[in-house]
N, C-alpha and C positions, 0 to 999 in steps of 0.2 A: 591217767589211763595211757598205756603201751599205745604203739600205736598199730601192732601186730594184734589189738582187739577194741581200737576204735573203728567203730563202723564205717564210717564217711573214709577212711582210710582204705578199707577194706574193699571200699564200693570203688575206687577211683585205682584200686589193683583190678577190679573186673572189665574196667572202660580201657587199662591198658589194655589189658588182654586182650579184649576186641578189636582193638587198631591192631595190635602185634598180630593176632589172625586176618585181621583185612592186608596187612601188609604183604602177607604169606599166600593168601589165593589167587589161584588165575582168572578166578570167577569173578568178572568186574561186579556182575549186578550182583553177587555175596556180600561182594568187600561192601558196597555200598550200605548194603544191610547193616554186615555188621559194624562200619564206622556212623551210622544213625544210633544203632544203639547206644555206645559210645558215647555217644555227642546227648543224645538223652541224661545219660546219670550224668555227665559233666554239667548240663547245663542244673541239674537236680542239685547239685552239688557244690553251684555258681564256682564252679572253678574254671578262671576264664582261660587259664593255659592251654588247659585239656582242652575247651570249648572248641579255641582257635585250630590244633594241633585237628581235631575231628574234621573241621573247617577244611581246612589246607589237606588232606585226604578225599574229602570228598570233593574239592575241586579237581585234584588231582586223578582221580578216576573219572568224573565226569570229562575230563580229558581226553583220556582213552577213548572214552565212548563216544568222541568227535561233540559232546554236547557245551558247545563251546558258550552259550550264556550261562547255564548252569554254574560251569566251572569259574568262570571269570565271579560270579555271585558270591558264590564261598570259596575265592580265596583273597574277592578284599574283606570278605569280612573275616578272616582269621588277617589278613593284613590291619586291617585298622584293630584289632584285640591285640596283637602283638605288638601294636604303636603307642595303647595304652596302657598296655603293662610295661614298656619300655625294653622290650625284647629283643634288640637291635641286632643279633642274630637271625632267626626267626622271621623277623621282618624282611631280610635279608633274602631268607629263602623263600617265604612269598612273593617279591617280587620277582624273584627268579621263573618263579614258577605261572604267574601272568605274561610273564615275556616268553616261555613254553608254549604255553596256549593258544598268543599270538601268533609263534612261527608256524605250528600246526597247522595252522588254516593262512598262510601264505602273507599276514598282517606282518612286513617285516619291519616297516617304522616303528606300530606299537611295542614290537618285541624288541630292538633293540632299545628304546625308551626305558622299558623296563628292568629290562638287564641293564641299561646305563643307572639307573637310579640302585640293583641293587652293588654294583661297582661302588656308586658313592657312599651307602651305607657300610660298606665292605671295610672303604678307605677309612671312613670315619673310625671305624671298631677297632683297625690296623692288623686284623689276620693274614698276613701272609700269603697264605697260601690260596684261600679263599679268594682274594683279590686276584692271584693267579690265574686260578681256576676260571671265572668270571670274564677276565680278560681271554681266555682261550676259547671261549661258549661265543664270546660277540666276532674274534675273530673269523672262526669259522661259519658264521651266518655272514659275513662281509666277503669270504670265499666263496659261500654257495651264490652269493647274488653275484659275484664277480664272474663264475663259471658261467650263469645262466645270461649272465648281458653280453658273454664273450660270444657264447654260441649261439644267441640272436643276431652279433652282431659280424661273425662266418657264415651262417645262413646268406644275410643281407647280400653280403660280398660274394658268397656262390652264385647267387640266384644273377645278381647284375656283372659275374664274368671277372671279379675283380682280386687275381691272385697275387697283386703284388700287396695289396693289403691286408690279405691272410697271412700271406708269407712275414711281413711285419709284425704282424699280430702276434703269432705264433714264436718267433724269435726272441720278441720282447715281454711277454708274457711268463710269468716264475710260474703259474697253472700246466700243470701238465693234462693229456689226453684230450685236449679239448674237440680232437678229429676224431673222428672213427677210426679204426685199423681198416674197415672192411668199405670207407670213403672213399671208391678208387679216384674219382673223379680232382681229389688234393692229396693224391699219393706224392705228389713232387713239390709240392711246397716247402716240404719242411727241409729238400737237400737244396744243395747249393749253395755259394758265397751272397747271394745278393740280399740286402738286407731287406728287402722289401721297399715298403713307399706309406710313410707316416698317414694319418689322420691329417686333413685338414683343417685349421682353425680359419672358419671365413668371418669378415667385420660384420658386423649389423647391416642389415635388409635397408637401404634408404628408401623412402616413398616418397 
């Protein structure tokens, strides 16, 4: 039998569909629908690719919709279906997509944890570009916590008067904007020759 009039074949062109329409609307609690359905004939049909692929969709919306244990739910478990099928891409991208999740709601150890492992799997596989890409995702979460510890740690220095420290800061720092334009109050930090005045490193507290 063809397989353009095997059924099971047939049924598992309708479960694409379904993802292919969840992918395409703006309507989170749709998609949801229709990646259930989906995950229904996959699961009718024990086909565990599709199963996982519904999985990792409906984490991923559950995403969107901030429901972050949901998400985390289904998409180890399209992570662990794509570990036994041996889908070492795939897997890839579910890990990616729990280290998503995490950064979402501010969990930035879990998230890079997880983008670190799917970096390893990436290596493992040897894509190129993928390994690239992975590498610029962890970068730029090591940027945004660098920004936010820089401008806790300008704050700190405004508050206790201390602008030779900014003025360092700032100089030495490859982040840009980290002041405000409209911060009149370290409008002059950033001119002048002086290089500012380093961070201290003090020894251990003796008692």
């Amino acid at each position: 039998m063809s397989a353009d009039t095997n059924p099971l074949s047939s049924t598992k062109d309708i479960a694409e569909q379904l993802l292919e329409q969840g992918n395409k609307t703006s309507d989170f609690n749709a998609a949801l629908n229709l990646y259930q359905q989906a995950l229904d004939i996959y699961e009718k049909a024990q086909d565990q690719a599709g199963i996982a692929s519904a999985y990792n969709n409906l984490g991923i919306t559950y995403t969107r919709l901030n429901k972050k244990e949901l998400a985390l739910d289904f998409l180890h478990k399209a992570l662990n279906l794509w570990k036994e099928i041996c889908d070492r891409e795939n897997e890839a991208i579910a890990q990616l997509n729990i280290g998503w999740v995490y950064e979402n709601v501010d969990e930035i150890l879990n998230a890079l944890e997880f983008y670190q492992k799917a970096l390893t799997t990436q290596e493992e596989i040897g894509e190129q570009k993928d390994i690239a890409d992975t590498l610029q995702i962890i970068g730029a979460v090591y940027e945004r916590q660098a920004r936010k510890l820089y401008r806790q740690a300008i704050a700190t220095y405004k508050e206790i008067g201390d602008k030779k420290a900014i003025r360092y800061l700032i100089k030495n720092t490859k982040i840009r904007d980290l002041i405000a334009p409209t911060d009149s109050d370290l409008s002059d930090v950033t001119e002048g020759t002086d290089p500012g005045e380093p961070p201290k490193i003090y020894p251990p507290v003796t008692k």
